[in-house]
N, CA, C and O atoms as a MOPAC input file, in Angstrom:
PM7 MOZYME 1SCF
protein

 N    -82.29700 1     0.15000 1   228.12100 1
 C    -81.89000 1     1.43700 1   228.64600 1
 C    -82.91400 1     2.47500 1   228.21600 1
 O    -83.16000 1     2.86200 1   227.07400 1
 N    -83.50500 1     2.87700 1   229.47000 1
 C    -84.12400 1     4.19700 1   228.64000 1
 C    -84.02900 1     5.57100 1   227.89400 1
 O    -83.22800 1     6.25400 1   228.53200 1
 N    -84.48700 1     6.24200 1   226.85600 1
 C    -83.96100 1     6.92900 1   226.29100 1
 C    -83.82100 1     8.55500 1   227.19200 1
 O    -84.66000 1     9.25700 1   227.75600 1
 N    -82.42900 1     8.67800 1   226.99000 1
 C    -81.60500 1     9.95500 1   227.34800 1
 C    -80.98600 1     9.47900 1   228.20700 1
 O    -80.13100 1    10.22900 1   228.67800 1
 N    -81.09600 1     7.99900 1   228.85300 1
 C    -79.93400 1     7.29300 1   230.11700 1
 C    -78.44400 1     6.79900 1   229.75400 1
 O    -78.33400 1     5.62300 1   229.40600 1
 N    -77.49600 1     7.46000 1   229.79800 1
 C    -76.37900 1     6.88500 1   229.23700 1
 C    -75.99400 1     6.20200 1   230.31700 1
 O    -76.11300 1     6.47400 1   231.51100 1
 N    -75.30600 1     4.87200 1   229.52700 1
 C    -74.19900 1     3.61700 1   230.33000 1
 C    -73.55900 1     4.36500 1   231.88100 1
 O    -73.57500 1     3.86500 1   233.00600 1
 N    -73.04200 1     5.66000 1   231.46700 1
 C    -72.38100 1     6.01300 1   232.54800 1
 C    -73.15900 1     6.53900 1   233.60200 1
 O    -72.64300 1     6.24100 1   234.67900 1
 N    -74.56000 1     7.43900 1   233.77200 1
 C    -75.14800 1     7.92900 1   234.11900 1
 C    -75.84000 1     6.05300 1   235.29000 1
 O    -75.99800 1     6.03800 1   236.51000 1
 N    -76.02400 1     5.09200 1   234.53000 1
 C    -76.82000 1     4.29200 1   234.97100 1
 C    -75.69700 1     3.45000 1   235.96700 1
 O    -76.10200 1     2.81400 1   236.93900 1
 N    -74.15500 1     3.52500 1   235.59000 1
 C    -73.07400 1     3.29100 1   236.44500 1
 C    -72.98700 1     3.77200 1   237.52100 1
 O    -72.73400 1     2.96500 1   238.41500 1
 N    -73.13400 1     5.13500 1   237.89800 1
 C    -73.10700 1     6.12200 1   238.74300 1
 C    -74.36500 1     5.69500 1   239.57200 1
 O    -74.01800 1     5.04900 1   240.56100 1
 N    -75.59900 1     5.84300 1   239.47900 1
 C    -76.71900 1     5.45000 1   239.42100 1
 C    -76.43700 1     4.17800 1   240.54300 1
 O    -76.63900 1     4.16700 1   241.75800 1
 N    -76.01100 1     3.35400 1   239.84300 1
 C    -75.55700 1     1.24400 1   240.75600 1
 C    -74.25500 1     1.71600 1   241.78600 1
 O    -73.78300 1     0.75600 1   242.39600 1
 N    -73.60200 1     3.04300 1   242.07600 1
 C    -72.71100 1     2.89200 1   242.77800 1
 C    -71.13700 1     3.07100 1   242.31700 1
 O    -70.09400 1     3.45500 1   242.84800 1
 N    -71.54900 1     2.58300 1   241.05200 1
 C    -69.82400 1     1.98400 1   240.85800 1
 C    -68.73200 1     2.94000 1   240.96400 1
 O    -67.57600 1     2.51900 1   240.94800 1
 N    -69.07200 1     4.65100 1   241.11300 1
 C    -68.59000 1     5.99600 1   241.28100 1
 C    -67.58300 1     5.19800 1   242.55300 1
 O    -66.47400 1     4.97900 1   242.06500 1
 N    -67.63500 1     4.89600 1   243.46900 1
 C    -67.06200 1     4.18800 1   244.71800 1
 C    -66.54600 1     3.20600 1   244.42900 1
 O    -65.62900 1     2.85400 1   245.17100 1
 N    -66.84500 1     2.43400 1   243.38700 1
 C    -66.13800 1     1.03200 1   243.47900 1
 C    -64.45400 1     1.44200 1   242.42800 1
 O    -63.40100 1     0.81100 1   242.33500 1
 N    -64.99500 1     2.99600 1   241.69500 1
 C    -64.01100 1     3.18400 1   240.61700 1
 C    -62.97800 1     3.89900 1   242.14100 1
 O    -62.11600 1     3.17400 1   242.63700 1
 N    -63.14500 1     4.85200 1   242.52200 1
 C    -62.59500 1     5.20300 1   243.61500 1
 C    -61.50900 1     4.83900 1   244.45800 1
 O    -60.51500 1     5.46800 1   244.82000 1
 N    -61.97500 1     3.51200 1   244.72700 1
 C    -61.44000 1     2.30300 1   245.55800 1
 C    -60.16800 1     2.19800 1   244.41000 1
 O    -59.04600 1     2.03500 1   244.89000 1
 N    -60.24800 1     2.25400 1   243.41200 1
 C    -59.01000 1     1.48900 1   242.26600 1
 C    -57.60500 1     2.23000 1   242.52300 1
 O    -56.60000 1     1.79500 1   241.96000 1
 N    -57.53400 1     3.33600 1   243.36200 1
 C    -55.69100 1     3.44100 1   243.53700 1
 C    -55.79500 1     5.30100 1   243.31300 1
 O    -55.84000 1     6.04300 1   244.29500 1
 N    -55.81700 1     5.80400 1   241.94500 1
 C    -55.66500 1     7.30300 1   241.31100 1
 C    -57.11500 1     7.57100 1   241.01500 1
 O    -57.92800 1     6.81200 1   240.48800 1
 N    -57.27700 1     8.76000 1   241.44200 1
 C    -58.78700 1     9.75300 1   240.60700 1
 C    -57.92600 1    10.39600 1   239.38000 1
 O    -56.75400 1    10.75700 1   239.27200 1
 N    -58.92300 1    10.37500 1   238.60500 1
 C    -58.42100 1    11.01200 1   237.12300 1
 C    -57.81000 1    12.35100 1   237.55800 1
 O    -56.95700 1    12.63700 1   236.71800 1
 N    -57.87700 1    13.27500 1   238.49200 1
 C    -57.09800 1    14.63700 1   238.92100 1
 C    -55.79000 1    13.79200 1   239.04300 1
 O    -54.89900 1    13.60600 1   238.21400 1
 N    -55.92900 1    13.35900 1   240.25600 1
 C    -54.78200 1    12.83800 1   240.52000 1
 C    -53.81100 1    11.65200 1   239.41800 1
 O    -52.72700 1    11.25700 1   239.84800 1
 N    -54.09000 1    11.37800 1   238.63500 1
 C    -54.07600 1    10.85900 1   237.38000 1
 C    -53.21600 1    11.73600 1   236.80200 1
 O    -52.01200 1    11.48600 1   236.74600 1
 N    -53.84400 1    13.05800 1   236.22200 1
 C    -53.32800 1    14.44600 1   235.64300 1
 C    -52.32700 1    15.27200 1   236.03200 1
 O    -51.54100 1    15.96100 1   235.38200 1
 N    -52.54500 1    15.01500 1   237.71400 1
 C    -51.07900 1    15.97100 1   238.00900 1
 C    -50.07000 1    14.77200 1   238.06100 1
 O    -48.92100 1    15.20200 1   238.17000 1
 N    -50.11700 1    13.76900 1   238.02900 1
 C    -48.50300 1    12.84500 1   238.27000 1
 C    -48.41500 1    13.15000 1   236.75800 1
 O    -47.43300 1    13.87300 1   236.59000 1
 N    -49.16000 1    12.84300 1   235.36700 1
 C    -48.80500 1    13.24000 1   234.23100 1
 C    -47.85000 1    14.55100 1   234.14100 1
 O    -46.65500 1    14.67600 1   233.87300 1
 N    -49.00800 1    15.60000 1   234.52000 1
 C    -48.35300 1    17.20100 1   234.86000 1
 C    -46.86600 1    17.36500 1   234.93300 1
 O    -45.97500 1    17.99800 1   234.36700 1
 N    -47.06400 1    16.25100 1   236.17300 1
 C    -45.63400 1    16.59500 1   237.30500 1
 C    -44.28700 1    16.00200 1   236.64400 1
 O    -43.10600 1    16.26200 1   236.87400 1
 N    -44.73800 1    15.34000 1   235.97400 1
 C    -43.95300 1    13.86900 1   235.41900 1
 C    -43.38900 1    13.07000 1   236.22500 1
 O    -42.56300 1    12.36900 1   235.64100 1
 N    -43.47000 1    12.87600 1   237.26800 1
 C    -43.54200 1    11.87100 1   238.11700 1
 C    -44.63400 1    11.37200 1   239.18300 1
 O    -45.69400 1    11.99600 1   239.22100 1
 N    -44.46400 1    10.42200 1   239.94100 1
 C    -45.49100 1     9.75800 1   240.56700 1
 C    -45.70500 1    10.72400 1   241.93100 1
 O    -45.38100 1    10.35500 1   243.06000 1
 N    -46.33300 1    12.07700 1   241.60800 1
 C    -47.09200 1    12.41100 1   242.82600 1
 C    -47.68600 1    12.52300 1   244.09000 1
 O    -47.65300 1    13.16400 1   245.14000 1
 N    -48.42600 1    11.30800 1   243.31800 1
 C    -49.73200 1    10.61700 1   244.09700 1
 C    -49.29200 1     9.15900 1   243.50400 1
 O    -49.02500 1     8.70200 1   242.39300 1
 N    -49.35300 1     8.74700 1   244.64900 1
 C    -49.10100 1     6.96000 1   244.79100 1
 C    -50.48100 1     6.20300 1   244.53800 1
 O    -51.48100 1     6.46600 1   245.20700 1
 N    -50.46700 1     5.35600 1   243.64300 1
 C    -51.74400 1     4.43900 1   244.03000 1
 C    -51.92700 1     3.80100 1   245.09400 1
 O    -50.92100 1     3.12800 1   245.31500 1
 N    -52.78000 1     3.65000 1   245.95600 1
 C    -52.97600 1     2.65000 1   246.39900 1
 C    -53.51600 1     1.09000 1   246.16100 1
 O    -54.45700 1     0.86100 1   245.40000 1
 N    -53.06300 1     0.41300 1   246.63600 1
 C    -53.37600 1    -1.03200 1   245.99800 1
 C    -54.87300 1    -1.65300 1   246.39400 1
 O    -55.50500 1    -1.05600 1   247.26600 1
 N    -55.24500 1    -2.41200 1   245.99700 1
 C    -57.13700 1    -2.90400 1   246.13600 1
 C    -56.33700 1    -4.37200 1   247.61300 1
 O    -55.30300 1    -5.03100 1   247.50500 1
 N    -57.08000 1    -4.37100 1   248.46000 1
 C    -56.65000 1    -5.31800 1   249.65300 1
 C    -56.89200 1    -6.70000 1   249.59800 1
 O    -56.36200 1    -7.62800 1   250.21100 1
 N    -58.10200 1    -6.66600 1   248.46000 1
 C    -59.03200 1    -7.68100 1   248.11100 1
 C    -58.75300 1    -8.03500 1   246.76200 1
 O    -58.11400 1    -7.27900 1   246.03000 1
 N    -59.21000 1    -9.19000 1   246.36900 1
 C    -58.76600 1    -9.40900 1   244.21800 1
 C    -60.63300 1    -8.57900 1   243.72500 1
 O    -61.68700 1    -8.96500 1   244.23000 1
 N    -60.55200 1    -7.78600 1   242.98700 1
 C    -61.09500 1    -7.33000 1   242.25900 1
 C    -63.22200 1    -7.92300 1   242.21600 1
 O    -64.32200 1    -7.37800 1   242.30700 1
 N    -62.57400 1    -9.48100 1   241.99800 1
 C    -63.98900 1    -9.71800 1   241.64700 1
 C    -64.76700 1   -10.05500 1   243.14300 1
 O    -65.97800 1   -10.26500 1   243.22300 1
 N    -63.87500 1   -10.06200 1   244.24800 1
 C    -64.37800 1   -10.07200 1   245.60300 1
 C    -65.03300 1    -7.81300 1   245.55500 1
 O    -66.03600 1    -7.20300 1   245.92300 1
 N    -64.14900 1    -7.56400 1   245.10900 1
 C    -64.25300 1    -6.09200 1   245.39100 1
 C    -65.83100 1    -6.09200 1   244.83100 1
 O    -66.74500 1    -5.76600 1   245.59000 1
 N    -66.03600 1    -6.41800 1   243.67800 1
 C    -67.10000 1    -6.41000 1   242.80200 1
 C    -68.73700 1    -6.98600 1   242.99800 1
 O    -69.83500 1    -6.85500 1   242.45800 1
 N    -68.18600 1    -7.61500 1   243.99900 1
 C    -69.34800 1    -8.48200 1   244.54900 1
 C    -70.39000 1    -7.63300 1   245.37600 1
 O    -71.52300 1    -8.11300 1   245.42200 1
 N    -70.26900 1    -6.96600 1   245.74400 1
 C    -70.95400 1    -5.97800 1   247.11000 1
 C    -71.79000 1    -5.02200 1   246.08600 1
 O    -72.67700 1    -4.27900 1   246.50700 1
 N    -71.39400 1    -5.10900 1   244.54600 1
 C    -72.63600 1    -4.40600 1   243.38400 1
 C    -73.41700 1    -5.08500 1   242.64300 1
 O    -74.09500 1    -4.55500 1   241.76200 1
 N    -73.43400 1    -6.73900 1   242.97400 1
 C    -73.85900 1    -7.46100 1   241.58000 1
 C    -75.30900 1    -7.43000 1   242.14000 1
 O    -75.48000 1    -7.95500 1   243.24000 1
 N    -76.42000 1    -6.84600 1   241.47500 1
 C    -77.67100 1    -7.21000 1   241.48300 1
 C    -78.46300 1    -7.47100 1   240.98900 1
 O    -79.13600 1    -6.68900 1   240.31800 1
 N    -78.75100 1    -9.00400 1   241.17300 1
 C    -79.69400 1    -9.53600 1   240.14600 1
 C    -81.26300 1    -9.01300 1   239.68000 1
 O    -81.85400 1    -9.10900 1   238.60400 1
 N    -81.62600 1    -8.46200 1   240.89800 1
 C    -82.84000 1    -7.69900 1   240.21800 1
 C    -83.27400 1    -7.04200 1   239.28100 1
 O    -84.34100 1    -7.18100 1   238.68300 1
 N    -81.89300 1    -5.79500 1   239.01600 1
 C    -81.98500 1    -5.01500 1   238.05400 1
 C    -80.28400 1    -4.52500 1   238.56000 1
 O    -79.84500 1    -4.33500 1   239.69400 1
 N    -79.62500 1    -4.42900 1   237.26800 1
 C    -78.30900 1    -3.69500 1   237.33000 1
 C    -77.22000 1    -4.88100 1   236.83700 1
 O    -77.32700 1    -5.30800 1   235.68700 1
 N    -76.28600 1    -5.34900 1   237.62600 1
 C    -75.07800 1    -5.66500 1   237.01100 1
 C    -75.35700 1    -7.27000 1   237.74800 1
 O    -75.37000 1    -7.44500 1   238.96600 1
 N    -75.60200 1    -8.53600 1   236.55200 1
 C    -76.13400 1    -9.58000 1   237.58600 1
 C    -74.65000 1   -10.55900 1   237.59500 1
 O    -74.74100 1   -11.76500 1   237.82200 1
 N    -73.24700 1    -9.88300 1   237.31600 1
 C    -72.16000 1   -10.99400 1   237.56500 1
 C    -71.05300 1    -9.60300 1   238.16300 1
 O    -71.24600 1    -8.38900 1   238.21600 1
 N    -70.04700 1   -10.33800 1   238.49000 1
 C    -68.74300 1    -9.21200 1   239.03900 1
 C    -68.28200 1    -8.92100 1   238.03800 1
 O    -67.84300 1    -7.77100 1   238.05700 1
 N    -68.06400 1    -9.83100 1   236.39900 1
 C    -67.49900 1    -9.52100 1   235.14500 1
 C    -68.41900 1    -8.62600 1   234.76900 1
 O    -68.05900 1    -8.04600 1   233.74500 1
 N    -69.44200 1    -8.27900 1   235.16700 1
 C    -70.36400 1    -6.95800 1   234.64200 1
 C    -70.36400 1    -5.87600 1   234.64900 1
 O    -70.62600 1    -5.03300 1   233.79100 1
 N    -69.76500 1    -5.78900 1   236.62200 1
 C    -69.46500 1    -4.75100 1   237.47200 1
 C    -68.51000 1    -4.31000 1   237.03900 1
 O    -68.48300 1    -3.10100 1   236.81200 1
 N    -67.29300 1    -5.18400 1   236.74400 1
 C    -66.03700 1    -4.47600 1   236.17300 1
 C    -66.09600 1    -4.07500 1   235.19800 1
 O    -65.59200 1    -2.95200 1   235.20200 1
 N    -66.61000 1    -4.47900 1   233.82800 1
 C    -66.77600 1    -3.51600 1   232.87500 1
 C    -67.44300 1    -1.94900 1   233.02500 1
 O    -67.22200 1    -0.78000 1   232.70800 1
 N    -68.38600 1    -2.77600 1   233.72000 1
 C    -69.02000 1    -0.77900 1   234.21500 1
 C    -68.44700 1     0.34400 1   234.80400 1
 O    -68.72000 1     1.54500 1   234.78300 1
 N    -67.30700 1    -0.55300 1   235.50900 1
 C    -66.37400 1    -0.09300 1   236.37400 1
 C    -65.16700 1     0.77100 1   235.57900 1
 O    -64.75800 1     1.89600 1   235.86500 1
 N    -64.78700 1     0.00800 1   234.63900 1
 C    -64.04300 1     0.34500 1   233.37100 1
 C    -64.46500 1     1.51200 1   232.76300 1
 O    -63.62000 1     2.38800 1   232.57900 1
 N    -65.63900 1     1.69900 1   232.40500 1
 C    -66.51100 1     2.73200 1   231.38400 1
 C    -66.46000 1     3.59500 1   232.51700 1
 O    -65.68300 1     4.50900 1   232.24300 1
 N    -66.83100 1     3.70000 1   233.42500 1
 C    -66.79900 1     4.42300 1   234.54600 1
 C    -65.60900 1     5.62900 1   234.22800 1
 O    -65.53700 1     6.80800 1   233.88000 1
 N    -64.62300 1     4.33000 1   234.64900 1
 C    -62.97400 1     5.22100 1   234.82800 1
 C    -62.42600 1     5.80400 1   233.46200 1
 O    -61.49600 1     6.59600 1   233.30900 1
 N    -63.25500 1     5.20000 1   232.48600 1
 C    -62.77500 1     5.62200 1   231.17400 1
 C    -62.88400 1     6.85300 1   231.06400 1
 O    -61.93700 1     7.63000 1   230.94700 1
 N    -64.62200 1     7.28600 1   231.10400 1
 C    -65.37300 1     8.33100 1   230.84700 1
 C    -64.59900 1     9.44200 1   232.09100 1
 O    -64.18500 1    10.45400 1   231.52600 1
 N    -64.40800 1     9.45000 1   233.18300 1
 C    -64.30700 1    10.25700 1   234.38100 1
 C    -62.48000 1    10.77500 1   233.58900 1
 O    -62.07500 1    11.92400 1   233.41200 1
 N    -61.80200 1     9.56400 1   233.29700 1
 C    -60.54300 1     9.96000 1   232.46800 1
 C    -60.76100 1    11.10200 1   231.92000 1
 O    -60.65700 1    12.27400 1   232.28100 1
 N    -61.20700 1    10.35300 1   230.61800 1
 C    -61.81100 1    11.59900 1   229.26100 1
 C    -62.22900 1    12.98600 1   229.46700 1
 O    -62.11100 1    13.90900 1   228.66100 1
 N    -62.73700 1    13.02300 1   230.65600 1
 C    -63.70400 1    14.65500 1   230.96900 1
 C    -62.30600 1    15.06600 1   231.70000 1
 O    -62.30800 1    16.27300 1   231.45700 1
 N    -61.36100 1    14.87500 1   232.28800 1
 C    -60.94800 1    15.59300 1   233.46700 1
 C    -59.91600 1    16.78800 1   232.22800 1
 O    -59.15100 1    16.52800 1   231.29900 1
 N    -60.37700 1    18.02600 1   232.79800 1
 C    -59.51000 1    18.91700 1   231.89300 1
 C    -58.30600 1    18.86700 1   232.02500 1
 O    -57.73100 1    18.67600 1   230.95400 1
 N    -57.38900 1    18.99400 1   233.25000 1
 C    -56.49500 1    18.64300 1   233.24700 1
 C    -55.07300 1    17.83100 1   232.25000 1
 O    -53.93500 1    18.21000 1   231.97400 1
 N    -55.86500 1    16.57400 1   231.93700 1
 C    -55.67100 1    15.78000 1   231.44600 1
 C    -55.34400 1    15.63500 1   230.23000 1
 O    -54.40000 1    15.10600 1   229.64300 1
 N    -56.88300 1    16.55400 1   229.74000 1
 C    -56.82000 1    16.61100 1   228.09600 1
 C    -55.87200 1    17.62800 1   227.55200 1
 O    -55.30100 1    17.57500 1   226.46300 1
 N    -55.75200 1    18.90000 1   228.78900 1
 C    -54.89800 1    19.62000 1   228.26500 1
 C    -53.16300 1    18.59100 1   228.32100 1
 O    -52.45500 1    18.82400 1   227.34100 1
 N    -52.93300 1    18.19900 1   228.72100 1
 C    -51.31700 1    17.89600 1   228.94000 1
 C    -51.27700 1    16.49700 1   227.63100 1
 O    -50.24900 1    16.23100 1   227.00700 1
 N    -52.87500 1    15.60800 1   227.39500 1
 C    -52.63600 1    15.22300 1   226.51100 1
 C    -52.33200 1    16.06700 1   224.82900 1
 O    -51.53000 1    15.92500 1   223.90600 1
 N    -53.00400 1    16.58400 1   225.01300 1
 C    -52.67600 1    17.76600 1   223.27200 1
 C    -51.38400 1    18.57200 1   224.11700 1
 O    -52.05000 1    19.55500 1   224.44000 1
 N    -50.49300 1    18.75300 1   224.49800 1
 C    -49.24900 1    19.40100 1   224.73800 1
 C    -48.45400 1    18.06600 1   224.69100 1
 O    -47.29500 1    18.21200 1   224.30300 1
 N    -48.84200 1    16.73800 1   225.01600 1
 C    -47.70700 1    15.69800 1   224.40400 1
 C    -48.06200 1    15.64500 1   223.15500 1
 O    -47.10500 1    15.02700 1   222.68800 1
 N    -49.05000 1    15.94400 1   221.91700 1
 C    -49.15700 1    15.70000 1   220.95700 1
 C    -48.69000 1    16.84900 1   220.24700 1
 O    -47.98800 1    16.49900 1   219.29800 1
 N    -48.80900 1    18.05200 1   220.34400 1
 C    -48.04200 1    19.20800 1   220.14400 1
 C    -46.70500 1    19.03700 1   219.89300 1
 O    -46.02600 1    19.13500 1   218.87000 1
 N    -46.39500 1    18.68300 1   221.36400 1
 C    -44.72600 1    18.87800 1   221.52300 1
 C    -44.10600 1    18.22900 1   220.43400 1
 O    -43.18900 1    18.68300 1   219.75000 1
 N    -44.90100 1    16.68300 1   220.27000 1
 C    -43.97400 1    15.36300 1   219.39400 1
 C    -44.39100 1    15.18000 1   218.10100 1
 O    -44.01700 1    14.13900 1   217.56200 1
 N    -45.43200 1    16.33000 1   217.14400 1
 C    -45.99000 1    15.93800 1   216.16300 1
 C    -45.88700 1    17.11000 1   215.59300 1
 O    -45.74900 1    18.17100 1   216.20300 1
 N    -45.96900 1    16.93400 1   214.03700 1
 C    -45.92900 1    17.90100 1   213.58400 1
 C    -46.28000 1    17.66900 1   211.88800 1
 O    -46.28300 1    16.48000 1   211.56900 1
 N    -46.47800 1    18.32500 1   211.13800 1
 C    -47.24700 1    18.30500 1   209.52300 1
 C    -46.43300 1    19.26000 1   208.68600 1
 O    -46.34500 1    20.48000 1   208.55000 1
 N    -45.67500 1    17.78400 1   208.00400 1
 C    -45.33400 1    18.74800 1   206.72200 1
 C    -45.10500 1    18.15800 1   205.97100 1
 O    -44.49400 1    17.08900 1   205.99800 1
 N    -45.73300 1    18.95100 1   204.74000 1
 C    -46.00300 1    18.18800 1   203.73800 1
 C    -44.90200 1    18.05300 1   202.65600 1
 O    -43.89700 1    18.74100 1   202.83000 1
 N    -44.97100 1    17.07500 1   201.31000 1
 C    -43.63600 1    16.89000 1   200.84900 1
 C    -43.46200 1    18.10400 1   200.00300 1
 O    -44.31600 1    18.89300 1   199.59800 1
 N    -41.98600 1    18.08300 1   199.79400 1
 C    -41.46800 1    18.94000 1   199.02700 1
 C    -41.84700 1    19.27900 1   197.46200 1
 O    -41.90800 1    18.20500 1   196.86500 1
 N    -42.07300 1    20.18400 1   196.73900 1
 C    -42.43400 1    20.01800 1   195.17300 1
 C    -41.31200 1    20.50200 1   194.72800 1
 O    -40.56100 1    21.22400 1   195.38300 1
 N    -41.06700 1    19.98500 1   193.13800 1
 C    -39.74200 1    20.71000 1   192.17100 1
 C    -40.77300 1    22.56900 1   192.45900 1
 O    -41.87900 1    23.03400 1   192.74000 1
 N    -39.58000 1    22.89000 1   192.17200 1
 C    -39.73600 1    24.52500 1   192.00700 1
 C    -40.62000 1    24.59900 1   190.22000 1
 O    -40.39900 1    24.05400 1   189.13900 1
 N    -41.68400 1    25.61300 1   190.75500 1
 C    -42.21200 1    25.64400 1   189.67200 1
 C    -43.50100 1    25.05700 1   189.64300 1
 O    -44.37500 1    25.66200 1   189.02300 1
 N    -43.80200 1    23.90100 1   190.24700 1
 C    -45.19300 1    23.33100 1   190.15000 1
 C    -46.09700 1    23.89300 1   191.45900 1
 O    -45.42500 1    23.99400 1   192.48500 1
 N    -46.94700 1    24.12200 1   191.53400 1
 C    -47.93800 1    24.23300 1   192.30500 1
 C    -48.54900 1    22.87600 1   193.21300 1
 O    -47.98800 1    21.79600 1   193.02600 1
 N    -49.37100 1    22.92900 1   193.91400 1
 C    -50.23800 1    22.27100 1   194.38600 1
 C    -51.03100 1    21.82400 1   193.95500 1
 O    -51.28000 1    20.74600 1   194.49500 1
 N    -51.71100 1    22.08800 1   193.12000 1
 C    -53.04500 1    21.80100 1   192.36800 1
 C    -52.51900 1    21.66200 1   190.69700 1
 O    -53.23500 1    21.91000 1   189.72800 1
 N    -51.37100 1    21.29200 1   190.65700 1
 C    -50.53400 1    20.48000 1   189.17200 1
 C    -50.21400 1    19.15000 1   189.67300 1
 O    -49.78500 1    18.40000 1   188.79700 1
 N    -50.30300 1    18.65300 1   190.83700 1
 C    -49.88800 1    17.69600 1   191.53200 1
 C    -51.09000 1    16.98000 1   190.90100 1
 O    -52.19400 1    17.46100 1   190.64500 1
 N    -50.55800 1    15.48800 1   190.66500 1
 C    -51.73600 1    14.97500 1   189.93800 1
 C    -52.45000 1    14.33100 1   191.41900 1
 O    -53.64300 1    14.02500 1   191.40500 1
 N    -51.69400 1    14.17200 1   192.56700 1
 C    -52.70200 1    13.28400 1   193.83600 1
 C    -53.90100 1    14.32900 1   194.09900 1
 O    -54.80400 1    13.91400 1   194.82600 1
 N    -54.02900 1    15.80500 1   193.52600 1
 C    -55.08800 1    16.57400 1   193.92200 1
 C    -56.13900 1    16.16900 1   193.18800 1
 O    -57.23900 1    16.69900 1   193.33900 1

């Protein structure tokens, strides 16, 4: 890989932006059925099994030389496009918000924090 080319950049690059596409939800659409809390946007289903889907990117010259290649790229693909969508990240930290929370244990009255011998 050359330097400053990331995995995903060189994914995009072979196509696989389309082959991730093809998989049912875009990460928006991903975000608002989260949002919505229900199913929105319907996936659609692949017509074909996967490693037929995969085949129409494998190139042996240079790029992805099996369909188990394609799909991983395919994977990193959908991972990364996940990860960025704002949407997303916001409603993920508002489920972590909502259900989490920090507090720490109780001390006898009288001791401090820093009498605590775990400090």
């Amino acid at each position: 890989m050359a330097a400053g080319t990331s995995g995903y950049a060189l994914c995009i690059r072979a196509g696989l932006g389309s082959w991730v596409a093809g998989l049912g939800l875009t990460a928006a659409q991903l975000a608002e059925n989260l949002e919505a809390g229900y199913r929105k946007h319907i996936p659609t289903d692949l017509q074909v099994l996967p490693a037929e889907h995969s085949e129409r990117f494998v190139a042996h010259a240079g790029g992805f030389a099996s369909p188990i290649s394609v799909q991983k790229g395919a994977c990193h693909v959908a991972a990364m496009q996940i990860a960025a969508e704002p949407l997303l990240r916001q409603e993920v930290r508002k489920q972590y918000q909502d259900f989490t929370s920090a507090q720490p244990p109780l001390l006898p009255l009288g001791l401090s924090r820093r009498q605590q011998p775990l400090w």
